[in-house]
Steps between C-alpha positions, in 0.01 A plus 500: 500500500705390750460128486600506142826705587503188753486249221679644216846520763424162628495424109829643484679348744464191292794603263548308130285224477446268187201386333405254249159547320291486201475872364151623408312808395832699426447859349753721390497844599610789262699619777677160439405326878378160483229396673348119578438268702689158615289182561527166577298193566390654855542900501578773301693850579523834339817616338682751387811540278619924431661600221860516697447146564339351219764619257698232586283216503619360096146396439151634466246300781186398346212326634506111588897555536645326800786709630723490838478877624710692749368807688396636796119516656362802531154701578328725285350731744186622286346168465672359775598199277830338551713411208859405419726749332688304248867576430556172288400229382548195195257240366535172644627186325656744215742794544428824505723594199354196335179624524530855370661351248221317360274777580693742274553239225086442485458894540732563165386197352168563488563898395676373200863531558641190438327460163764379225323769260634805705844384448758678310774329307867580568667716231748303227740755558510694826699804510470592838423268854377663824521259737354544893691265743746514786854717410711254648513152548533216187159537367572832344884425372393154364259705290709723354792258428235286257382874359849575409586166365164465274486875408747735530320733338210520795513755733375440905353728718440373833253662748651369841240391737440317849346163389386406863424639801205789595504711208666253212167462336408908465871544420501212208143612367640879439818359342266335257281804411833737474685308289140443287499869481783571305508418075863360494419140696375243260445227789493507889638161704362489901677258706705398791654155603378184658375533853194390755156592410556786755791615306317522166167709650580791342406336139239392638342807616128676270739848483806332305223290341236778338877688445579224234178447357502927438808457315525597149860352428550118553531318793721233598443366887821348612460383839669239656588171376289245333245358733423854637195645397338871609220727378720682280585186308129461365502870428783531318539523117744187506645324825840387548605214685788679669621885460857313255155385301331856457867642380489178226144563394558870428801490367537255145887396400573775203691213326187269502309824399749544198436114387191556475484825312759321277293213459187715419681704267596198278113364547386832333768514182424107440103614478574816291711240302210262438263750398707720241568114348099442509467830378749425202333181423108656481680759293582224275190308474357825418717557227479173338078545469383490157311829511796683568592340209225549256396861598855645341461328193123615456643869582785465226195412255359818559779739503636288139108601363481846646873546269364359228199722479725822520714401239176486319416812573851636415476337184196591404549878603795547259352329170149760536818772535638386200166486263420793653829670377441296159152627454623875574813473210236353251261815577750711441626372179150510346419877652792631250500850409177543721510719786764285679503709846096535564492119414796400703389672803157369441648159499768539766161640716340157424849314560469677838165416596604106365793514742246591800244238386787228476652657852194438617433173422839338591464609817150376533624201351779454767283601806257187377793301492629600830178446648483177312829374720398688823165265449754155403696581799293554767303141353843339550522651808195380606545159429919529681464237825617769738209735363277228551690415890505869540162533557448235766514197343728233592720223342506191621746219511501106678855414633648364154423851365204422303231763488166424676161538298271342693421393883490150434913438377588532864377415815527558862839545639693562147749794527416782239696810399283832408641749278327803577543911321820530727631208640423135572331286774580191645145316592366162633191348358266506813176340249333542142202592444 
């Protein structure tokens, strides 16, 4: 229609105009338009920010937010509404950058990323440092001097970036995940010098942010000086006052490293030292136990008997030999002129079956006998104190080495040493029962 055409070019002709209002229902489109309205005590007016414009307002507008916008007024023809185009605007009473920096802080906060159990620690001993900064200026030469002087040994490998400007933060973020990429970095510093809050954005921006919080290696955010903070500070697996910091952090002194392997070396061979000697000493105490003492001699008994008894048996085999060969000379004495061969082989047939009989019965004899000491020393074994500890009974002593029999000699508290099968315990007296 024509008096809309009329309208919308009289709406034109009012150039850039600025407006300060309360914004209210703003949606965001997928198309990435915002859309909303600006209000005040008196009046309200539609608005609209595009996705040209909008990408560099630093904050996200949300409802009840008082901002200072700057745009011009426009008509959409089919509604015939009028409406200010928006090409910028900031919240009122704080800054813009101020504000999309608390934004994103709450955003990340609340998704988890700042949590202190997400963080990594450094490595002890890093072999390799990628480190995303500026290639020129102090930041990055300060850095390596203090790497060389800790640790000669580390290597650097620096991914030069833009740390300001349109661009810095995309640029820093893929420095981050490239050098996470590769297997040879142990630990990744971010950082640039001091500067205005302006300066810094770029570490402050959700893509260097989430590109951080990805990471698999360490972190170390190294931005600034001291009283600067940004996002990538509170995502970071450590943060470093200053970038000369982040270089200290990751890199320990080798010498103080050596003192300290020195001084845990001698730790260990004084503890190995203490136990061999309390080793030694149970050793000892086990010796000197009675049992140990009386169980040899009791053996000895039995081994003295068991010789006895086969010098019996020797004995005693060698006199029935000798009556036997008496009793066969006085046989053939008497026989005479008698048939001397049928009697003698009659008789040596009867010495024969004698010899088998008495065979026979020494080593029945001797197997008793045996059996007799198998019997005596299992019984001794039986009653040894490491048969009886063997089978899960225990041995135990108060602290003057005196052996507990019953509950009531000690009481709550006393210190009490176990001998077990295999080895000893150390134990408190919690109560008796």
């Amino acid at each position: 229609m024509e008096i809309t055409s009329e309208i919308k070019r009289a709406l034109d002709g009012l150039g850039i105009v600025w407006v300060r209002g309360e914004v209210s229902n703003f949606k965001p489109h997928s198309s990435g338009h915002w859309y909303f309205s600006l209000k005040d005590a008196e009046a309200q007016i539609s608005a609209a920010c595009f996705k040209g414009n909008n990408r560099y307002v630093k904050f996200r507008p949300e409802d009840g937010t008082e901002v200072l916008a700057r745009g011009r007024v426009s008509v959409y023809a089919p509604r015939g509404d009028y409406q200010i185009i928006v090409e910028y605007m900031e919240p009122v009473g704080l800054g813009s950058l101020q504000k999309a920096f608390e934004q994103l802080k709450a955003k990340l906060g609340r998704e988890g990323l700042f949590d202190e159990g997400r963080k990594k620690p450094l490595p002890l001993l890093p072999r390799k440092v990628g480190i995303v900064t500026s290639p020129t200026g102090a930041v990055v030469r300060d850095m390596l001097s203090i790497l060389r002087r800790r640790n000669p040994a580390i290597d650097v490998l620096l991914y030069p970036v833009e740390v300001q400007g349109a661009g810095a933060a995309e640029a820093i973020a893929e420095g981050i995940r490239e050098l996470d990429r590769r297997e040879d970095i142990d630990v990744i510093i971010a950082g640039r010098g001091g500067g205005s809050m302006e300066d810094l954005w770029a570490f402050n921006e959700e893509v260097v942010a989430r590109a951080i919080a990805a990471a698999a290696h360490p972190v170390v955010s190294a931005v600034g000086h001291e009283p600067d903070v940004t996002i990538a500070d509170f995502v970071a697996d450590v943060r470093a006052a200053t970038p000369s910091n982040a270089a200290e952090l990751v890199a320990p002194v080798r010498e103080d490293l050596l003192a300290r392997v020195r001084s845990l070396a001698g730790r260990l061979r004084q503890a190995v030292r203490r136990q061999l000697d309390w080793r030694r000493m149970a050793l000892e105490r086990l010796a000197r136990n009675r049992a140990f003492a009386v169980a040899p001699g009791k053996l000895r008994d039995l081994q003295q008997r068991f010789d006895e008894v086969t010098m019996r048996m020797a004995h005693g085999m060698v006199r029935r030999a000798g009556e036997a060969r008496r009793r066969e000379r006085l046989v053939a004495a008497r026989l005479g002129a008698t048939d001397l061969g049928r009697l003698v082989a009659h008789k040596r047939d009867t010495l024969a079956g004698a010899r088998q009989e008495l065979s026979a019965a020494l080593r029945d004899f001797l197997g008793s006998r045996k059996s007799r000491f198998a019997v005596a020393a299992g019984k001794m074994d039986a009653l040894s104190p490491l048969a009886i500890l063997s089978r899960g009974y225990a041995l135990c002593r108060d602290g003057e080495g005196k052996i507990v029999k019953r509950a009531c000699d000690v009481q709550a508290g006393d210190a009490v040493r176990v001998r077990l099968g295999a080895g000893e315990l150390e134990c408190e007296v919690v109560r008796t029962v």
